[in-house]
C-alpha positions in Angstrom: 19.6 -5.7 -28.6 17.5 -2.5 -28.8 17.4 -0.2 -25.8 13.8 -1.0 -24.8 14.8 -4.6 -25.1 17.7 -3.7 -22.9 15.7 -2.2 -20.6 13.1 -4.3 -19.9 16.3 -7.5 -19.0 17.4 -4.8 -16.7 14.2 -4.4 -14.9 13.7 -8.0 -14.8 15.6 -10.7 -12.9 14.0 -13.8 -14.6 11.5 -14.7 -17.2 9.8 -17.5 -19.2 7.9 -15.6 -22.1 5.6 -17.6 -24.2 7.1 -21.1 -23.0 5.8 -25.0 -24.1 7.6 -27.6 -23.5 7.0 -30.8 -24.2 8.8 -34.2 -23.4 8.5 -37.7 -24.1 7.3 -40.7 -22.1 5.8 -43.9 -21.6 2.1 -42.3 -22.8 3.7 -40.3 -25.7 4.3 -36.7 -26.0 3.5 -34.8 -22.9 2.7 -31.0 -22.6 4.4 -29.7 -19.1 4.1 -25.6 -20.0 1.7 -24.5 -22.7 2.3 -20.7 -23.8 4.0 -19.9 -20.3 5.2 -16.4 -18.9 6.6 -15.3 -15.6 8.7 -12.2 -15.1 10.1 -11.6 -11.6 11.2 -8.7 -10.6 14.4 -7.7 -8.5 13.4 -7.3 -5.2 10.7 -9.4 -5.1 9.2 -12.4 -3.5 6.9 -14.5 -5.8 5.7 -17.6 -4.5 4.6 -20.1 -8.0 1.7 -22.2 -6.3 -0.1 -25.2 -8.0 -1.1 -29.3 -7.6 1.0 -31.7 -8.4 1.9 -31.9 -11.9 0.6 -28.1 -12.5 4.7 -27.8 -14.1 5.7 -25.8 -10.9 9.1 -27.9 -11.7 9.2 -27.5 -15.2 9.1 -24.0 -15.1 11.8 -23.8 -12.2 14.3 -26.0 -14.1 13.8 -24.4 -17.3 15.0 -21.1 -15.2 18.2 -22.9 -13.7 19.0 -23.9 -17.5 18.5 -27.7 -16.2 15.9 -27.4 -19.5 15.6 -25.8 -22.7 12.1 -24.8 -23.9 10.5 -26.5 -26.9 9.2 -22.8 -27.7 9.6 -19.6 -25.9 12.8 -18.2 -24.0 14.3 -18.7 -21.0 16.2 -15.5 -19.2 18.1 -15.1 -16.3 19.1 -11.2 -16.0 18.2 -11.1 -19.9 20.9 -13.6 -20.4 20.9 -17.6 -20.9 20.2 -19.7 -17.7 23.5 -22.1 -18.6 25.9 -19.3 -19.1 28.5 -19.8 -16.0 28.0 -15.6 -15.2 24.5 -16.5 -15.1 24.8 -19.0 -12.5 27.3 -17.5 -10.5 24.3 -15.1 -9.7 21.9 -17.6 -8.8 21.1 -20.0 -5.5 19.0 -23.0 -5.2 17.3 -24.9 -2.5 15.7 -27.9 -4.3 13.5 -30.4 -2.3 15.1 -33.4 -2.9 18.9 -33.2 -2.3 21.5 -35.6 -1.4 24.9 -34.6 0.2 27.8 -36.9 1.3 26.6 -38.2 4.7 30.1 -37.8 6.7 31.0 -34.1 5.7 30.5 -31.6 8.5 28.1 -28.6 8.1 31.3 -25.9 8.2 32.5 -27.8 5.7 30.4 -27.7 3.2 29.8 -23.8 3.6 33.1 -24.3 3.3 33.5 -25.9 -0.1 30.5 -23.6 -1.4 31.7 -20.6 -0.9 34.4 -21.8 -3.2 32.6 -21.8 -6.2 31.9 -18.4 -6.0 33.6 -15.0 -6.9 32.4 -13.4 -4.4 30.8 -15.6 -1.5 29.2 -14.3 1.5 31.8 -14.4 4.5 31.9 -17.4 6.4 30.7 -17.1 10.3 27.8 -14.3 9.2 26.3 -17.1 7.1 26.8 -19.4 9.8 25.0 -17.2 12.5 22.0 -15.9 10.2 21.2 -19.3 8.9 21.2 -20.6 12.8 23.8 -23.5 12.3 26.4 -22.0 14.9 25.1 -25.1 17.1 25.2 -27.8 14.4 28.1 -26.6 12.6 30.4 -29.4 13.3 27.9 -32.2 12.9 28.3 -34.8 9.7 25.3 -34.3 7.4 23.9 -37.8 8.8 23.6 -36.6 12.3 21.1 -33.8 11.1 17.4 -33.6 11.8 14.9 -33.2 8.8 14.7 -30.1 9.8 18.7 -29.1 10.3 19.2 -30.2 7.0 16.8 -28.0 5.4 19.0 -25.2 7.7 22.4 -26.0 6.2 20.2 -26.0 2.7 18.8 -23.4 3.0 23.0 -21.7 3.8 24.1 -23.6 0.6 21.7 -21.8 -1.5 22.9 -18.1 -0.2 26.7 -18.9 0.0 27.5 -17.0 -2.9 25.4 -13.8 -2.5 23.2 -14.5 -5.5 20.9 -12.1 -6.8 18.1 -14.3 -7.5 17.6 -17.3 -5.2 15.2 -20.5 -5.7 13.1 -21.9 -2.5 11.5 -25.1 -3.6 9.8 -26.5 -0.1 12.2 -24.3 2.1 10.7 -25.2 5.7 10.0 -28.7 5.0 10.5 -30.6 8.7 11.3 -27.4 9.9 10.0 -26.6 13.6 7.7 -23.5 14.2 10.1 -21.4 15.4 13.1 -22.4 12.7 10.2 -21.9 10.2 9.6 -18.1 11.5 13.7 -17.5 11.6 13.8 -18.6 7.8 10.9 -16.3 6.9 12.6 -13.3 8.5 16.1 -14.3 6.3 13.6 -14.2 3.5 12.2 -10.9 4.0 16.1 -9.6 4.4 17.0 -10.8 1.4 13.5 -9.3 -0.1 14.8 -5.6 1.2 18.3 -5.9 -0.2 17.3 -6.4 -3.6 17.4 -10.2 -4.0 14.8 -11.9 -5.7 13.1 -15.1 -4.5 11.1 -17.2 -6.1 9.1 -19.5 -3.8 7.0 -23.1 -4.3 5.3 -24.6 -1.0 2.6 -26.3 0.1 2.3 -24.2 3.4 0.0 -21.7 2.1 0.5 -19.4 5.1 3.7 -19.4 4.2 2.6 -18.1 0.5 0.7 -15.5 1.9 3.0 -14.4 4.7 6.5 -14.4 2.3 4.7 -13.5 -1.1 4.4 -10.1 -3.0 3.0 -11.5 -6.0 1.2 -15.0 -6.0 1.0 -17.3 -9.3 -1.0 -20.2 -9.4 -0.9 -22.8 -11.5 -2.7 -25.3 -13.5 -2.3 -28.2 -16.3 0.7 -26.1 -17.4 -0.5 -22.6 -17.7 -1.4 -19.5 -15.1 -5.0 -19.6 -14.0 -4.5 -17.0 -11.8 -2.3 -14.0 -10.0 -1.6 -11.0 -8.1 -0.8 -10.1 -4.3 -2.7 -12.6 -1.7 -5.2 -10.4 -1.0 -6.3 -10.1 -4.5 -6.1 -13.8 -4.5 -8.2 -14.6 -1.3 -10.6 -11.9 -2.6 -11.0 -14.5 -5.8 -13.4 -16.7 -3.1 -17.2 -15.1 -2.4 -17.8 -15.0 1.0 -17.1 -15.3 4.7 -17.0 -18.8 6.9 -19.4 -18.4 9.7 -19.3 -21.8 12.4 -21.2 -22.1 15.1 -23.6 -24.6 17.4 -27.1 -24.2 16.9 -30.6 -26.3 17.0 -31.5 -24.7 13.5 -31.6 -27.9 11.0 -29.4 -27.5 8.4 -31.9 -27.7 5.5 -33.3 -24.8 7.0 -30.0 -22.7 7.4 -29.1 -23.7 3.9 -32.9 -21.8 2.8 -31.6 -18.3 4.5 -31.1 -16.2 1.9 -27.9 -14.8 1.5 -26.4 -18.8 2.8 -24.0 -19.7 0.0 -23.4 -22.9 1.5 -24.0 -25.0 5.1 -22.4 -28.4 6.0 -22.6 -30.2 9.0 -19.6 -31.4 11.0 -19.7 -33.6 14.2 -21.8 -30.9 16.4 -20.5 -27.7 14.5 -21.9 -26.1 11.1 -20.1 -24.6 9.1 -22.0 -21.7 6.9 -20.2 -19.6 3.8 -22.1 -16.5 3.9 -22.4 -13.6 1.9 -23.5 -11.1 4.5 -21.9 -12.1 7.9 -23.4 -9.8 10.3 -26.8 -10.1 8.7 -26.8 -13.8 9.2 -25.5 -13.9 12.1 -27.9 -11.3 13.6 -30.6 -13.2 12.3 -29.4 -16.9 13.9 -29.1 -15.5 17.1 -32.4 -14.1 16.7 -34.0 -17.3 16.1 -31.5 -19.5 18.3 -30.8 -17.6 21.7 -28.7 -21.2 22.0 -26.6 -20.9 19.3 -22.2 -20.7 20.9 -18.8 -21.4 19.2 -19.3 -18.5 17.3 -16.3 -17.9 14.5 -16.1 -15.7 11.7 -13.5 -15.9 9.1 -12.8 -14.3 6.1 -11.8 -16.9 3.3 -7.7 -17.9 3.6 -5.3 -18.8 0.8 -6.5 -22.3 0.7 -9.6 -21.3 0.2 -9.3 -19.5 -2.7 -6.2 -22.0 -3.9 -8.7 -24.9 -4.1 -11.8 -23.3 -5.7 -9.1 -21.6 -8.3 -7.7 -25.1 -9.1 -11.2 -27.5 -8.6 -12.6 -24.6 -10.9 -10.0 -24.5 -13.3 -9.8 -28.4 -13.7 -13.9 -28.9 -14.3 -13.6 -26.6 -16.6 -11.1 -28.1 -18.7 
């Protein structure tokens, strides 16, 4: 391999470069990637973001070596995603798992670690991953959200350097779901590298250092949450007020206005300019909130946009 080559796989945990693959089914041949890169960087915490059937699980399997592309390469630490080194460096939380019902918790840890060279040690994992409590429960005597906990331990039991988060917090509680992120952002400052799908977009945009979102197979769009919330014009200005909405919808500078129940809702391009101007033509107007556009904002006008215009 030439030294650039070299590295480049050294300065990259994992990549797809110029990926399609393809498959058969009931319809015919179907495209799941078409000309598809991702590089992650060590260190990093992307989160790959799309709708159903974008090839969010394509592009995931193709990196755990589950796949092999039709075109393009697959790397894992510039090496092949089957090799056993490879995996050895590698931890997975898929969405859909099933485990044998009577083992306990401790013992699968347990039986993980074994597969491993060199496994995190035993209690640690047990107290960062907050199973101390359920540790010597059978895996049917767990919540939704406990087994998503012990799932979550399985994936980091042998200190991987790259790890997989497909739906991590999934029937988790609001406070399990904050202890997870703060695991995450460890494992962010010790080097690891996580790569992230979710349909909690707060949770995109809290975890994420780089967003990717994807669509019909290919990236539509990317770059840090801000730069993907700055992707939507405008600011969401609601409020109660007498002023007919055909007329709000006529103030220049009004992007859009909709009605619900008693509120509107207006996306504005100047919000202190309207809202000066409401209150000067509505002393009754209350409920007043401003809000820059969020992640699901800019997620849906990304993937609405990029599906009318394909």
């Amino acid at each position: 391999m030439p030294a650039t080559a070299i590295k480049i796989a050294q300065q990259t945990a994992a990549a797809l470069t110029d990926v399609t693959h393809r498959y058969e089914s009931a319809k015919g041949t179907q495209t799941a990637l078409r000309n598809f890169s991702l590089a992650l960087k060590p260190g990093e915490v992307v989160a790959l973001l799309g709708p159903n059937g974008a090839g969010k699980t394509t592009a995931i399997k193709l990196l755990l070596g589950l796949l092999t592309p039709t075109e393009g390469m697959a790397r894992i630490f510039g090496d092949d995603p089957r090799n056993t080194r490879t995996r050895e460096r590698i931890g997975t939380m898929l969405q859909v798992a099933k485990l044998p019902e009577t083992l306990r918790c401790r013992e699968f840890l347990t039986l993980f670690r074994s597969y491993y060279p060199n496994p995190l040690p035993l209690e640690p994992l047990i107290e960062s991953t907050g199973l101390r409590d359920i540790q010597n429960k059978e895996f049917r005597q767990l919540s939704g959200g406990q087994k998503q906990r012990l799932l979550f331990a399985l994936a980091l039991c042998g200190n991987p350097d790259l790890i997989f988060l497909d739906e991590p917090t999934l029937g988790m509680d609001i406070e399990t779901r904050h202890a997870l992120w703060a695991q995450v952002r460890s494992l962010s400052a010790r080097g690891k590298t996580v790569l992230l799908t979710t349909h909690y977009l707060e949770e995109a945009d809290t975890l994420a250092d780089r967003i990717v979102v994807m669509a019909e197979g290919s990236v539509i769009a990317q770059g840090t949450p801000t730069q993907i919330k700055s992707r939507v014009a405008g600011r969401k200005l609601r409020c109660v007020t007498a002023v007919p909405l055909d007329q709000l919808q006529r103030i220049e500078g009004v992007l859009k206005a909709e009605q619900l129940g008693s509120a509107t809702t207006l996306t504005v391009g100047n919000a202190e300019d309207i809202l000066r101007y409401l209150l000067a033509i509505d002393p009754t107007l209350h409920s007043l909130e401003v809000t820059s556009p969020n992640l699901e904002d800019a997620f849906l006008a990304l993937t609405q946009r990029d599906t009318q215009g394909s």
